[in-house]
N, C-alpha and C positions, 0 to 999 in steps of 0.2 A: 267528782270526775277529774279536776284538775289537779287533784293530787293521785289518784292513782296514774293520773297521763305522767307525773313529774315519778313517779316511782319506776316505771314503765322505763322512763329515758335513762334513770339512773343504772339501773338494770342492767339495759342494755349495753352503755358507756361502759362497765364494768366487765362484762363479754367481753366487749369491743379489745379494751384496756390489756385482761388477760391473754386473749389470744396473740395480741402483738407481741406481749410479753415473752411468750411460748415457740416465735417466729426470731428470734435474734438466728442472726446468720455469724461465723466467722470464715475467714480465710485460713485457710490450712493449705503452705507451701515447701517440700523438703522431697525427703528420702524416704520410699516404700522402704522399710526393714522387716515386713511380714505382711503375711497374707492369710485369715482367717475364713473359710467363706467369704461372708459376703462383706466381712471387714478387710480393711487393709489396715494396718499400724504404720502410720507415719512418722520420720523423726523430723524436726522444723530445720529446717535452714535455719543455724547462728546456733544460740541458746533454746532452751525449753524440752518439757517435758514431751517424750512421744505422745501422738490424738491415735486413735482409733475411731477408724468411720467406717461408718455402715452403710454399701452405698444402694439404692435401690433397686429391684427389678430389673427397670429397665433403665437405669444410669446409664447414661450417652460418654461416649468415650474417645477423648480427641486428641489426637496426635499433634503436637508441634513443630514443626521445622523450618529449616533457615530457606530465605526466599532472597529475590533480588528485585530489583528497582523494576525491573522489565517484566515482573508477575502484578505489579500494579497498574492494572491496564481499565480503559474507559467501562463502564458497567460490573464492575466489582467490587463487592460489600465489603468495605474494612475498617476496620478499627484504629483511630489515631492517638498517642496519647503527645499531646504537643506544650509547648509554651508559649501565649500569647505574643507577637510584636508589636510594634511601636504602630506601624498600619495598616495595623487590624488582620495583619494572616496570622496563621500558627506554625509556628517552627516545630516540626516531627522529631520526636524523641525515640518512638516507636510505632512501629506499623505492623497491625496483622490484619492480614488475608482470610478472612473467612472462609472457612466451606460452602458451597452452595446451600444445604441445609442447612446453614446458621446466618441464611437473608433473614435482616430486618432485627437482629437480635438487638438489644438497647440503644436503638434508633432515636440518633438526637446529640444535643452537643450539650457539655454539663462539665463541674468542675472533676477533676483526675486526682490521682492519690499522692501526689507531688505537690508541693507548694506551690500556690500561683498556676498550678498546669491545668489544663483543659483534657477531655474525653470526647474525640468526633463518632459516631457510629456513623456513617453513610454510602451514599452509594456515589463513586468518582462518575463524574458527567465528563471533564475532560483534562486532558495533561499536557502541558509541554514544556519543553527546557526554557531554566530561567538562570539566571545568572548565576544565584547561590545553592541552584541544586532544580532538582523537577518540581515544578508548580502543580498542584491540583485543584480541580475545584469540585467541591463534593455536595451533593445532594440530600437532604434529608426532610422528613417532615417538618416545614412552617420553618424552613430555613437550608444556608446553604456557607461554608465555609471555603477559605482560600488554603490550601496547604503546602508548605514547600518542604521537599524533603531532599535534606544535604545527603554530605557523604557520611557522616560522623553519625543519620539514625537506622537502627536496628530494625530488622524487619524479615517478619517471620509470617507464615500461613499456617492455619487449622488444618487437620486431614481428619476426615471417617476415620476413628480408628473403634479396638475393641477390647475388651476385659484381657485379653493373654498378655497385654502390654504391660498391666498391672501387677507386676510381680518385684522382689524385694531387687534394692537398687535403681531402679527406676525413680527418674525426677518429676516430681508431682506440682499440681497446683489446684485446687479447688478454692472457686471463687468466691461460693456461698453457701458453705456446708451448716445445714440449721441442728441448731444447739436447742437440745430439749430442753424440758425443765430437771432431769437429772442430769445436766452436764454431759450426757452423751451426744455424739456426735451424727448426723445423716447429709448424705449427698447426691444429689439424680446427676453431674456432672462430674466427670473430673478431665483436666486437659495432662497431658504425658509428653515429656521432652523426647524426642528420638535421638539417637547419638548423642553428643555433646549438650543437645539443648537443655537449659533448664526455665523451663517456665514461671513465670511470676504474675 
């Protein structure tokens, strides 16, 4: 019995193991140069080879654009990407404004894609002027952060937006586009710069 239990576990581990395997995500950010159906052909921002992604069904589709200090108001879900200071708040590198329909999205505070930087999801409880810029204090599950955001951070909000947006020349970003086991590419997301904007 205890061995078919340990065969059983192996088994399973092995599932487990491949499936993860089968779940890698990458980031794909650049320029639409085409539009296949339900593919798009991307070229990367810098170096590399165009991806072609297939995006799903019902892929949500978000618009980017430039925001000001005065759209980050008490009870609004946003996204920080900051750098730790000396006592303990985070200095804003970048700030985006969620959509309403994208409360709660990776709710929580964890390391960011910058050396040393930090990632806030939460929701602002309150705001007001401080010396070196607007103070915020933000809300989240099983915690709560200080934020100040100077003059020198960027700061942009999400819009509803939709597939017509997706057309060649358009500046792209897809966050976590899952990489099959043939190397192709899938995405239920993709965020769209509007005007000038290019998302990252």
């Amino acid at each position: 019995m205890i061995r078919i239990f340990a065969g059983v576990v192996v088994a399973t581990a092995l599932v487990v193991t491949s499936a993860s395997a089968q779940q890698k995500t990458v980031r794909v950010v650049g320029t639409i140069v085409g539009v296949d159906g339900p593919t798009i052909v991307v070229k990367p921002r810098g170096k590399g080879d165009e991806r072609r992604v297939t995006l799903s069904d019902k892929a949500a589709v978000y618009g980017v654009v430039r925001a000001t200090l005065a759209d980050v108001k008490p009870g609004a879900f946003i996204g920080v990407g900051a750098m730790p200071q000396a006592d303990g708040s985070q200095k804003a590198i970048r700030v985006m404004i969620f959509a309403e329909a994208q409360r709660g999205t990776g709710e929580g505070h964890r390391p960011w894609n910058r050396p040393g930087s930090t990632m806030t999801n939460a929701t602002v409880d309150t705001t007001v002027a401080g010396v070196d810029g607007q103070v915020l204090r933000v809300k989240y599950k099983g915690g709560e952060q200080r934020i100040i955001i100077g003059p020198d951070a960027t700061i942009m909000a999400y819009a509803v937006g939709d597939r017509s947006e997706l057309k060649p020349g358009a500046n792209i970003a897809i966050n976590a586009a899952e990489q099959k086991p043939d190397g192709s590419l899938a995405a239920s997301r993709v965020n769209v710069g509007r005007g000038d904007v290019r998302p990252d």
